[in-house]
C-alpha positions in Angstrom: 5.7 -44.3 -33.8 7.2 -47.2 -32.2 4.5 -50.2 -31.4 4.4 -53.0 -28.9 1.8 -55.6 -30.9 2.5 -54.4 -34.2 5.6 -54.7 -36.4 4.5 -51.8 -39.7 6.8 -51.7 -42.4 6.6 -49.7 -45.5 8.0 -51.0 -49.0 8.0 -48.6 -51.8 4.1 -48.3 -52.0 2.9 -51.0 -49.7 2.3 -50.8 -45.8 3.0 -54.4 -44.2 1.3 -54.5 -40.9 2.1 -57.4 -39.2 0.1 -58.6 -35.6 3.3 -59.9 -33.3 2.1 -61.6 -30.5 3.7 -65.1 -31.8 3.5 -66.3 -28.5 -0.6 -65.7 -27.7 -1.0 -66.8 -31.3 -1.5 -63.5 -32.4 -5.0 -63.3 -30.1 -6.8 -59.7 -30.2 -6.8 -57.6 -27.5 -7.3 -53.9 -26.9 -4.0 -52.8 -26.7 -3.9 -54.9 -30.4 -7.0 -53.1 -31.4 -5.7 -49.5 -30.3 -2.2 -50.3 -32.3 -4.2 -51.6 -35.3 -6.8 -48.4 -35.7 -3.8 -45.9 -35.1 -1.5 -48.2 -37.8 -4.6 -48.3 -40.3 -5.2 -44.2 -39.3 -1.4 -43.3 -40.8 -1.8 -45.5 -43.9 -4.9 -43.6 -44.9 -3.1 -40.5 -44.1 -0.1 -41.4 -45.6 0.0 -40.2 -49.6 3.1 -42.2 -50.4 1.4 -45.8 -49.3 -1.0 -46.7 -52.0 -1.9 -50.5 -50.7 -2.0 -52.2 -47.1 -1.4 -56.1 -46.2 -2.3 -57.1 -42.8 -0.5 -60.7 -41.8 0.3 -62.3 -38.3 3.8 -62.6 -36.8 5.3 -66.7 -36.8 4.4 -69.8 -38.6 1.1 -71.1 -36.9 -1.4 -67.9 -36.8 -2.5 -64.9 -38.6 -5.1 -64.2 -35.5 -6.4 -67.1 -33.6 -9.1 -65.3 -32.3 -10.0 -62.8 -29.5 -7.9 -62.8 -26.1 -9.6 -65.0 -24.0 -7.6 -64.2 -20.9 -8.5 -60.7 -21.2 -12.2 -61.5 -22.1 -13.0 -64.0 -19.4 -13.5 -61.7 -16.3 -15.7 -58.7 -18.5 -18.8 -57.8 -17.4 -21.8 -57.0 -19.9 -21.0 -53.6 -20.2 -17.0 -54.0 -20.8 -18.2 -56.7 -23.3 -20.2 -54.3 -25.1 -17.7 -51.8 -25.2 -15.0 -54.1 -26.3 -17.3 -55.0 -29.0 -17.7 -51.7 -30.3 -14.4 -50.7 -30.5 -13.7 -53.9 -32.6 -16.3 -53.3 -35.1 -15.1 -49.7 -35.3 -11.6 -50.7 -36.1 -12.8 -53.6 -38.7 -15.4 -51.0 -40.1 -12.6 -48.4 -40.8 -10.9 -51.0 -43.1 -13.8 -50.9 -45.5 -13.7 -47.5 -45.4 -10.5 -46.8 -46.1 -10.6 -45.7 -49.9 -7.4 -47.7 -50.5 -7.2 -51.5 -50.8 -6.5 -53.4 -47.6 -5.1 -57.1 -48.1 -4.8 -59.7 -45.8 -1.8 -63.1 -46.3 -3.6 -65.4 -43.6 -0.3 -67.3 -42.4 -2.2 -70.0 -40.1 -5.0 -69.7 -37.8 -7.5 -67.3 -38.3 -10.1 -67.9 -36.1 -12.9 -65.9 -34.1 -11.6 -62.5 -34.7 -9.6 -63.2 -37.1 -11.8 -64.8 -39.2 -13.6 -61.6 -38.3 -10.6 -59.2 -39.2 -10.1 -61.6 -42.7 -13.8 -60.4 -43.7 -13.2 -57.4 -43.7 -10.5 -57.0 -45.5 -10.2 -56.1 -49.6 -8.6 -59.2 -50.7 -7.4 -62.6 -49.2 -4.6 -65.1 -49.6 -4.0 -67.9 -47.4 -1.1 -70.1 -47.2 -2.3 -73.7 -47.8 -1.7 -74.2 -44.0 -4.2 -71.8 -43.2 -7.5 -72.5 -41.0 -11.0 -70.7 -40.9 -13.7 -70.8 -38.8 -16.0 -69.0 -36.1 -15.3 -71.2 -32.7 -17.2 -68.8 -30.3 -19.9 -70.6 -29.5 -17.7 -73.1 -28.2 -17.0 -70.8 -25.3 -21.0 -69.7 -24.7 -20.5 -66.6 -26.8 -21.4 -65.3 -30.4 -19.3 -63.4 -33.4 -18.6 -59.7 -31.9 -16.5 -58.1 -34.3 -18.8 -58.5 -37.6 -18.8 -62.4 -38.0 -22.5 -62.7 -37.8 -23.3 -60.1 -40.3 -20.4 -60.3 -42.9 -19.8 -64.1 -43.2 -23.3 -64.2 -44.5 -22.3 -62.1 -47.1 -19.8 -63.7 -48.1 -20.5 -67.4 -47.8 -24.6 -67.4 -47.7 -26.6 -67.7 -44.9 -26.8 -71.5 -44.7 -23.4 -71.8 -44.7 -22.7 -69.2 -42.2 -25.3 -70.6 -40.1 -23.3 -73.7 -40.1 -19.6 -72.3 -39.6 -21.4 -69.8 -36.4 -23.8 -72.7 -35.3 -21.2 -75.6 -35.0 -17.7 -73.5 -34.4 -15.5 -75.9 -36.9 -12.7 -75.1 -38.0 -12.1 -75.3 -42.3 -9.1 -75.5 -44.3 -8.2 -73.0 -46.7 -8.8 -74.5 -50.0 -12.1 -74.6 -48.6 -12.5 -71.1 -47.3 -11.4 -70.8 -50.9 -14.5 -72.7 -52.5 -16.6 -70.5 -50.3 -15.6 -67.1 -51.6 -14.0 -66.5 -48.2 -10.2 -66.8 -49.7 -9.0 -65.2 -53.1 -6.2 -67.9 -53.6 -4.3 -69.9 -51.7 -0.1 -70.7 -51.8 2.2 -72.9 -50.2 3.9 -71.2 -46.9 7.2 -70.0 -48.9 5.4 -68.8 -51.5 2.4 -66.5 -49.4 4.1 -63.1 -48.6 5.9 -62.8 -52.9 2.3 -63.9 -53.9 0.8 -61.0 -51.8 3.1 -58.4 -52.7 2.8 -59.1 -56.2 -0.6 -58.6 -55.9 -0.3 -55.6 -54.2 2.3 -53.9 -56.7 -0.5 -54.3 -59.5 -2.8 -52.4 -57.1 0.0 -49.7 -56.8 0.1 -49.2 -60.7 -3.4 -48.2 -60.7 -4.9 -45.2 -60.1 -5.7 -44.3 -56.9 -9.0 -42.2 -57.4 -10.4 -45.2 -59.4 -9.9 -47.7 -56.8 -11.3 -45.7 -54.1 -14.6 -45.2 -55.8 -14.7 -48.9 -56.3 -14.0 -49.7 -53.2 -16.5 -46.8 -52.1 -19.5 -48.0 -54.4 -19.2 -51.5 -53.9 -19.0 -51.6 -50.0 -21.7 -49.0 -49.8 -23.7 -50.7 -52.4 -23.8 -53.8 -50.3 -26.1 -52.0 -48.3 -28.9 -50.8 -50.6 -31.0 -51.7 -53.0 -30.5 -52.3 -57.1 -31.8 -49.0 -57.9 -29.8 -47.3 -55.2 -26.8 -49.0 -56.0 -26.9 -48.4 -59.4 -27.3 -44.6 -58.5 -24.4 -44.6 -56.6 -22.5 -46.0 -59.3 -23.6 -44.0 -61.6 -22.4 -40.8 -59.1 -18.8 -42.7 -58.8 -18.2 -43.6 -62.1 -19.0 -39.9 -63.4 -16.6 -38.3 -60.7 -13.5 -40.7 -62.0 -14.1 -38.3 -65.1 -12.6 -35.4 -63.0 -9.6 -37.2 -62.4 -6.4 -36.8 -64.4 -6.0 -40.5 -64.0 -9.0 -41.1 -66.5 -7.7 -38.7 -69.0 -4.3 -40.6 -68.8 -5.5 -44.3 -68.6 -7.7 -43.7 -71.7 -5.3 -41.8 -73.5 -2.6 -44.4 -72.9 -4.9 -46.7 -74.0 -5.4 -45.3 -77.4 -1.8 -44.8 -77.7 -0.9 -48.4 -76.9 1.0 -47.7 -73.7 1.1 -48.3 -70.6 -0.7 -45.3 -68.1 1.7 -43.5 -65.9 -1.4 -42.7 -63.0 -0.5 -39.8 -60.3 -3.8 -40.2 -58.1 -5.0 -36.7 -59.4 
């Protein structure tokens, strides 16, 4: 399906979905939005892809945020519903039984701060910058900021980040939990894909019900958790993968998984 916002390539196992609007610095609209939930829709679909990395087109964003053009006319109720269809689209990331990576290239700001928080795992070239500016404009987070920076940094901190609307470098977003690691520029994309190549060697079923238990889990209690990963861990029993990473194991090789 050819895309007009979206460049999606597909390497061996990985999907590469990259945002290209180099020129608007990558901004979110819903044309964006529409192109991302239909490209994230054929990667869940799609047996052959095993891992997904989200990054932004040219050298100075990943997503710098929301489209403010498009945003600046909305009334209340094209607001809300602009909103919603933003949270869906960042909400079917984390449901996506697959892992979803994002290789932040530069700004990620507003909504894509937003989009990076939702995301699996996170690498940021050293040039990357963080941070939840809205209120700078008179409006809040609307695609998840206010509910899973929190999670991620603490409450104080996120407080802080929403409250004020700085921006932060990456090695900070790393000392916050908000980045996995971060690379020089030249190095981002090989770092990424090496990562996601060890993803691809595992199996499948297993790293769904991860994913599945600990996203779920975020939302109960200890004793429900604990349930649910009690119901997760005894269906990866039922996979051939289990019988063949154990078995491997005892033998001393390496498992050959097939996602059954």
């Amino acid at each position: 399906m050819p895309y007009e916002m979206l460049e999606v390539t597909n390497k061996e196992e990985l999907t590469l979905i990259t945002i290209n609007r180099p020129k608007a610095l990558n901004a979110l609209n819903r044309k964006v939005l529409e192109e991302l939930d239909g490209a994230l829709t054929r990667f869940e679909q799609d047996g052959a892809s095993k891992v997904c990395v989200i990054t932004g087109a040219g050298e100075k964003a990943f997503v710098a945020g929301a489209d403010i053009s498009g945003m600046a006319d909305m009334t209340p109720l094209e607001a809300q519903a602009f909103c919603r269809f933003g949270q869906e689209v960042f909400l079917k990331i984390e449901a996506i039984e697959k892992p979803v990576l994002a290789a932040v290239n530069g700004f990620a700001l507003g909504g894509g701060t937003e989009l990076v928080l939702a995301c699996d795992l996170v690498y940021a070239s050293d040039k990357a910058r963080f941070g939840q500016p809205e209120i700078n404009l008179g409006i809040i987070p609307g695609f998840g900021g206010t509910q899973r920076l929190a999670k991620v940094i603490g409450m104080r901190r996120a407080k802080e980040w929403i409250y004020l609307g700085d921006m932060v470098d990456a090695h900070t977003a790393k000392a916050f939990s908000l980045v996995n690691e971060v690379f020089p520029p030249e190095k981002l994309m090989d770092e990424v894909e090496a990562v996601a190549k060890k993803l691809a060697a595992k199996s499948p079923f297993a790293l769904g019900q991860a994913k599945k238990t600990i996203e779920r889990g975020l939302l109960l209690d200890l004793y429900a958790g604990s349930v649910l990963e009690r119901e997760a861990f005894s269906m990866t029993f039922a996979s051939e993968d289990s019988r063949e990473g154990m078995q491997a194991f005892l033998e001393k090789r390496k498992p050959a998984f097939k996602g059954k």
